[in-house]
C-alpha positions in Angstrom: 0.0 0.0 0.0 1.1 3.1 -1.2 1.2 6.2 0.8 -1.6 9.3 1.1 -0.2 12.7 0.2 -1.8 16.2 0.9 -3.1 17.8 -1.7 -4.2 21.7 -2.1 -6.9 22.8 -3.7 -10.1 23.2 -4.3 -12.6 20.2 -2.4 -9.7 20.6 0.5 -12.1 18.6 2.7 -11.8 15.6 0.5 -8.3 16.3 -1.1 -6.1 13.6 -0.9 -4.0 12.6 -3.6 -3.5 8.8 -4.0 -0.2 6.5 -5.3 -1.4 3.8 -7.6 2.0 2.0 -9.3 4.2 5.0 -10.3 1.3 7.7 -11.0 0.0 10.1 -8.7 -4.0 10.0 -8.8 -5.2 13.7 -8.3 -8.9 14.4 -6.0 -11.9 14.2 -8.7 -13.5 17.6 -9.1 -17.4 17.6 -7.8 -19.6 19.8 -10.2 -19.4 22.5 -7.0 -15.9 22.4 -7.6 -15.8 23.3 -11.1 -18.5 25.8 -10.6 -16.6 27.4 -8.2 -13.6 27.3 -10.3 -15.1 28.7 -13.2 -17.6 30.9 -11.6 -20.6 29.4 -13.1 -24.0 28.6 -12.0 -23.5 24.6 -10.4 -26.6 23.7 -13.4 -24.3 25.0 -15.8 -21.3 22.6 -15.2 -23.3 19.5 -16.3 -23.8 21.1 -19.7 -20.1 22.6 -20.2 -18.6 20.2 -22.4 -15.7 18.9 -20.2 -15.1 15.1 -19.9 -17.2 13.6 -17.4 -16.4 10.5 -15.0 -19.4 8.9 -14.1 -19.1 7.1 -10.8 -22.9 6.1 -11.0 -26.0 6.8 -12.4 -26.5 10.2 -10.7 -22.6 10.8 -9.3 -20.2 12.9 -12.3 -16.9 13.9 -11.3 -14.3 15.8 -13.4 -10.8 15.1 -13.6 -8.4 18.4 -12.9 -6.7 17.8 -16.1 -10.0 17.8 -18.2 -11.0 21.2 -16.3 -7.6 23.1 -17.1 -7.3 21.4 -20.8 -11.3 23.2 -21.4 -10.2 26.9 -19.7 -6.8 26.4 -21.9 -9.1 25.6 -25.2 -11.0 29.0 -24.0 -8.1 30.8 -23.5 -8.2 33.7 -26.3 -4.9 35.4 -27.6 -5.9 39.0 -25.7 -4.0 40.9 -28.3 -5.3 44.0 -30.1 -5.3 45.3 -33.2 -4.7 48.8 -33.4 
C-alpha cells in the first residue's frame, strides 16, 4: 500500500492525492468544484462540455486535467489590433 499525500486545492475537505503504481491520482472535481472554479452557476457545469467520469447513475466527477485542458481551449490570444 502506497502512501496518502496532501493535496491543495479546491474540495480541500476531501483532497487527498493517491499513489497507484508509479502515478500520482489527483482528487476528482465535484460539479461545486468546477463551478466554483469557473464561476458558473452549479446547473451550468453538467452542460459545459468537459469530460465527465461517471461514478454512478447520478454521481459525475471531473478530472483536474480535463478542467484546465477546457479553460486552456477558451483561452483567447488578448492581443489587439490597433
Amino acid at each position: 500500500m502506497f502512501p496518502a499525500e496532501q493535496s491543495s486545492g479546491i474540495g480541500q475537505s476531501h483532497a487527498v492525492a493517491v499513489r497507484v503504481r508509479d502515478s500520482v491520482l489527483e482528487p476528482l472535481f465535484t460539479a461545486e468544484d468546477v463551478a466554483e472554479i469557473l464561476q458558473v452557476p452549479v446547473k451550468s457545469v453538467y452542460e459545459l462540455p468537459i469530460r465527465k467520469v461517471r461514478l454512478g447513475a447520478n454521481r459525475v466527477r471531473w478530472t483536474p486535467n480535463d478542467v484546465a485542458a477546457f479553460i486552456e481551449r477558451r483561452l483567447e490570444d488578448g492581443g489587439f489590433d490597433a
